[in-house]
Structures are given as structure tokens and as C-alpha cells.
VOLUMNU-388902 format. One record per residue: x, y, z of N, C-alpha, C, O in turn; residue number from 1; residue in three letters. Coordinates in steps of 0.1 Angstrom, whole numbers, plus 5000, padded with zeros to 4 digits. Example, Ala and Ser with C-alpha at 12.3 -4.5 7.8 and 13.67 -1.06 7.14 Angstrom:
2
(pt (5132; 4943; 5078); (5123; 4955; 5078); (5132; 4967; 5078); (5142; 4967; 5085); 1; Ala) (pt (5128; 4978; 5071); (5137; 4989; 5071); (5129; 5000; 5079); (5134; 5011; 5080); 2; Ser) 
//
This chain:
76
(pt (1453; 7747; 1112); (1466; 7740; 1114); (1474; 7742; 1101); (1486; 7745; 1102); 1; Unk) (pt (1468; 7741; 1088); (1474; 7746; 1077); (1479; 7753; 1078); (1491; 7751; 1077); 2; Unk) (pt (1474; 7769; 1079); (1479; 7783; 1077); (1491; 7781; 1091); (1502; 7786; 1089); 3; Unk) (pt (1490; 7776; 1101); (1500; 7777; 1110); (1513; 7767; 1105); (1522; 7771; 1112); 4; Unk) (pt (1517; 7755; 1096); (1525; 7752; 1090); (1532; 7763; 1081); (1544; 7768; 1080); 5; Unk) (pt (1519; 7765; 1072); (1529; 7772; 1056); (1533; 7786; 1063); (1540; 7793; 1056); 6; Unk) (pt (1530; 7792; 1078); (1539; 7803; 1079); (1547; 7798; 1085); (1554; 7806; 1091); 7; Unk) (pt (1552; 7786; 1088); (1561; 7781; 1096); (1570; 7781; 1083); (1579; 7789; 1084); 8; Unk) (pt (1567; 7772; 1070); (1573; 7768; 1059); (1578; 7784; 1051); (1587; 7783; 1044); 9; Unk) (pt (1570; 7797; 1053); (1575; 7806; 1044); (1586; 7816; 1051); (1591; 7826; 1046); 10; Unk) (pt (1589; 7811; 1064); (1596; 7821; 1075); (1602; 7809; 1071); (1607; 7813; 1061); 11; Unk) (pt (1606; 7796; 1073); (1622; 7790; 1064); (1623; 7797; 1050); (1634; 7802; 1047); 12; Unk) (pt (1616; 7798; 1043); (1622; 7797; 1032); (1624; 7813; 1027); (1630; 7815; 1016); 13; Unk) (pt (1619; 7824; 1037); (1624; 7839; 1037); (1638; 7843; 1047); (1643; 7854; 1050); 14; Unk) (pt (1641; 7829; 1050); (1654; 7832; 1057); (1652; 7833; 1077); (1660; 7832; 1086); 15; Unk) (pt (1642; 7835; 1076); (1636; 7836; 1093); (1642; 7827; 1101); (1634; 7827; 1110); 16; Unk) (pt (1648; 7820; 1103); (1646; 7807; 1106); (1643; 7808; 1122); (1640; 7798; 1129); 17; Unk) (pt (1644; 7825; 1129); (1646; 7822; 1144); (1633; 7824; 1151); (1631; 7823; 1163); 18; Unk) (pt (1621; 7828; 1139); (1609; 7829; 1140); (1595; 7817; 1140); (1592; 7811; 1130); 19; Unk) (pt (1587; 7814; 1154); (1580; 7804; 1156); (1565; 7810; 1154); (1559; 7809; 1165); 20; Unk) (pt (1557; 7815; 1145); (1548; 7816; 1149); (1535; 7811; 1160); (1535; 7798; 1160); 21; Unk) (pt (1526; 7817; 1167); (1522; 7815; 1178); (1512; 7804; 1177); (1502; 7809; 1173); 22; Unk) (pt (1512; 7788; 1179); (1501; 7779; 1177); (1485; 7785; 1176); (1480; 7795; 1182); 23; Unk) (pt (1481; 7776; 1168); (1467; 7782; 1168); (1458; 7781; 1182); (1464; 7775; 1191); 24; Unk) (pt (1447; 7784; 1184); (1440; 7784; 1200); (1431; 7772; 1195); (1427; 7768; 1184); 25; Unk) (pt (1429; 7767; 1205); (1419; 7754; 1201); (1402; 7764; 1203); (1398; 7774; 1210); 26; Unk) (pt (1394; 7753; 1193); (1383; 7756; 1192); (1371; 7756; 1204); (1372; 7747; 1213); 27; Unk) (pt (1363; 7764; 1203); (1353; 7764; 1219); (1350; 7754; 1220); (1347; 7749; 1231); 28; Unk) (pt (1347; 7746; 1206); (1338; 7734; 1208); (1349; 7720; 1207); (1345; 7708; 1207); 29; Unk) (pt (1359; 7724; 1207); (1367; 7708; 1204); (1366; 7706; 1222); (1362; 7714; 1230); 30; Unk) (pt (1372; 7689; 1223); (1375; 7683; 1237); (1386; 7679; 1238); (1393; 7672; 1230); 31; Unk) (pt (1388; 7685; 1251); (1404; 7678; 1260); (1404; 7664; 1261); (1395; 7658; 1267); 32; Unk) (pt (1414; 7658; 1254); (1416; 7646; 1258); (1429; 7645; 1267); (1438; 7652; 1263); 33; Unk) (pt (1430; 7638; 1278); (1439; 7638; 1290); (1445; 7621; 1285); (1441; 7609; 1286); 34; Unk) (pt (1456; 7627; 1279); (1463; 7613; 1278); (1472; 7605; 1289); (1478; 7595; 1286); 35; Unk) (pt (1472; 7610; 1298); (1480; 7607; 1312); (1469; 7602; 1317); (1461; 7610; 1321); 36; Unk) (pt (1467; 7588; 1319); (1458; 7582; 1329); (1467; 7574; 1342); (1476; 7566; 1343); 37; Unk) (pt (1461; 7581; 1350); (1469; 7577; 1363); (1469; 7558; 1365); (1461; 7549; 1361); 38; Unk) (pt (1477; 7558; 1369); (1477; 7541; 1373); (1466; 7539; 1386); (1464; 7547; 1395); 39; Unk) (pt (1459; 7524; 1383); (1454; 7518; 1390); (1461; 7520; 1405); (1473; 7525; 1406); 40; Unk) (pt (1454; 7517; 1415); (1462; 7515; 1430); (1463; 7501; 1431); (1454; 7494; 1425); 41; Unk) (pt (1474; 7496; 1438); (1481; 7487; 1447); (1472; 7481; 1448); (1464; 7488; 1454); 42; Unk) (pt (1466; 7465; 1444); (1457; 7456; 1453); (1468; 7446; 1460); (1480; 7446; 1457); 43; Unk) (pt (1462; 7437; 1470); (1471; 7425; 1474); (1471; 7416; 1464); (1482; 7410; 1463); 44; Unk) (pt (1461; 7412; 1456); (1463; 7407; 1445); (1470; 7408; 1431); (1474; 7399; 1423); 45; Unk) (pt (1471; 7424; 1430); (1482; 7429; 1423); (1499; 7425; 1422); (1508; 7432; 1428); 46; Unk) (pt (1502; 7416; 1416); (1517; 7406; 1421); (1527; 7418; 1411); (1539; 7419; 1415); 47; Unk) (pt (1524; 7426; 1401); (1533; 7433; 1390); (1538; 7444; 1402); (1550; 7446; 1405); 48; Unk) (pt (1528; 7450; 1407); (1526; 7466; 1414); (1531; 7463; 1427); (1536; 7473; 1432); 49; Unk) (pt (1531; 7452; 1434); (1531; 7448; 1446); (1544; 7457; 1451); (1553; 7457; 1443); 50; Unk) (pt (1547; 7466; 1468); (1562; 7468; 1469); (1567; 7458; 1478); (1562; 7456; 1489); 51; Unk) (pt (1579; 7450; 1472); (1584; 7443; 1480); (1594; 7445; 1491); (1603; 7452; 1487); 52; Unk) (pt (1597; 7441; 1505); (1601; 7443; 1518); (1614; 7448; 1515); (1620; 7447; 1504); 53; Unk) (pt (1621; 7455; 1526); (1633; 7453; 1521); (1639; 7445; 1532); (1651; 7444; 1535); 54; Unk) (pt (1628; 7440; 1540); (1641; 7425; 1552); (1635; 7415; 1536); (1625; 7412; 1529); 55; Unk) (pt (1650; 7411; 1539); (1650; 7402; 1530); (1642; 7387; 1531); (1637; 7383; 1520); 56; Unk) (pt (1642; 7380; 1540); (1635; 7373; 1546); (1617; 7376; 1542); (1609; 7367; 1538); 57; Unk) (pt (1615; 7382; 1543); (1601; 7387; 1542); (1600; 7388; 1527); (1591; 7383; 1520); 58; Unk) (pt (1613; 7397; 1523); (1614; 7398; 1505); (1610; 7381; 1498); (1602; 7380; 1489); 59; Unk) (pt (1617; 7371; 1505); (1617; 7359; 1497); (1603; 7358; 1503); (1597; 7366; 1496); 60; Unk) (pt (1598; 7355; 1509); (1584; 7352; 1510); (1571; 7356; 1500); (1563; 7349; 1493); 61; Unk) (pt (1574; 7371; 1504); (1568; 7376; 1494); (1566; 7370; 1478); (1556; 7368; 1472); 62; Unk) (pt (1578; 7369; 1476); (1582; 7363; 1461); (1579; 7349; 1459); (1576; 7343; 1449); 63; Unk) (pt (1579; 7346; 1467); (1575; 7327; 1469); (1560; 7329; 1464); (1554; 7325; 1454); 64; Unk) (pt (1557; 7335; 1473); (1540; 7335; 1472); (1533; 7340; 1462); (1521; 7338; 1458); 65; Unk) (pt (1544; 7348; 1458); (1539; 7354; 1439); (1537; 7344; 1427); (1529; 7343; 1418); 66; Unk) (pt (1550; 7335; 1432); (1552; 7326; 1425); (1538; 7311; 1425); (1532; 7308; 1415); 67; Unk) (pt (1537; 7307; 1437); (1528; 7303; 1437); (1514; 7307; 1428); (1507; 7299; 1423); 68; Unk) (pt (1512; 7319; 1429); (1495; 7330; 1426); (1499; 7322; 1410); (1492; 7316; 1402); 69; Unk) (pt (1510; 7326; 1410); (1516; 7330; 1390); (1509; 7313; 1387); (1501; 7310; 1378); 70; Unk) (pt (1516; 7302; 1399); (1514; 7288; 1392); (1497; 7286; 1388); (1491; 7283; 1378); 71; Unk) (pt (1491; 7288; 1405); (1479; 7285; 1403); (1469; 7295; 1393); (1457; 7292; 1393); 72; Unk) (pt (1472; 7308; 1383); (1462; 7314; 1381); (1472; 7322; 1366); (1473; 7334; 1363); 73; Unk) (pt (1480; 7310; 1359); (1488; 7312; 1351); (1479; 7322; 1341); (1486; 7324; 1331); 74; Unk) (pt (1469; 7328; 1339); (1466; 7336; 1330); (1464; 7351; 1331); (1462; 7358; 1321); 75; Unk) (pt (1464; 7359; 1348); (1466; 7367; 1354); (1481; 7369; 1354); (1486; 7378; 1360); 76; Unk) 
//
């Protein structure tokens, strides 16, 4: 990673500036880390993730009932 900065750093300072040299290749033995962890799925108990109705009637229900979960289990 060094040598791939300071030619980054001597192609600025020889005037290059439109020049990227090519990242280095990762090692056989290094490991992929996957920083995109997919989200959990939808439980009914899930009140954050939940999708709410679009009849409205049903929407306030819904939300009532959230509200309730939220009173009785204030630490979820």
C-alpha cells in the first residue's frame, strides 16, 4: 500500500496529475470482509420494521397496538 501511495504522491509532484496508478491486488491469504450485512426479516413482533396499511383505519390500529407493545415492554 505504501509503494502504491508514493507513486500516487510522485505522479503529483512530476506534474501527472491525470495519472492513477493501478491498486494493488489483495493477498492470496488475506479475507473478504462483507460489510453489507443484509437486514434481519420482518417479525410481527418487530414494531420498527413493521409495514403499515395504507387503509387508514387499519393504519391507526396498527399503531395503537405498537403503542401498547412500546408501553408494556418499554425496553424493546
Amino acid at each position: 500500500m505504501k509503494t502504491y501511495i508514493r507513486a500516487m504522491l510522485d505522479d503529483l509532484r512530476n506534474g501527472r496529475k491525470d495519472h492513477i496508478p493501478a491498486p494493488p491486488k489483495p493477498r492470496k491469504t488475506s479475507k473478504t470482509i462483507d460489510l453489507d450485512v443484509p437486514a434481519a426479516p420482518a417479525t410481527a413482533s418487530d414494531l420498527d420494521n413493521q409495514e403499515l396499511s395504507k387503509d387508514p383505519k387499519e393504519r391507526t390500529r396498527q399503531l395503537d397496538w405498537q403503542a401498547q407493545q412500546k408501553l408494556q415492554n418499554p425496553g424493546h
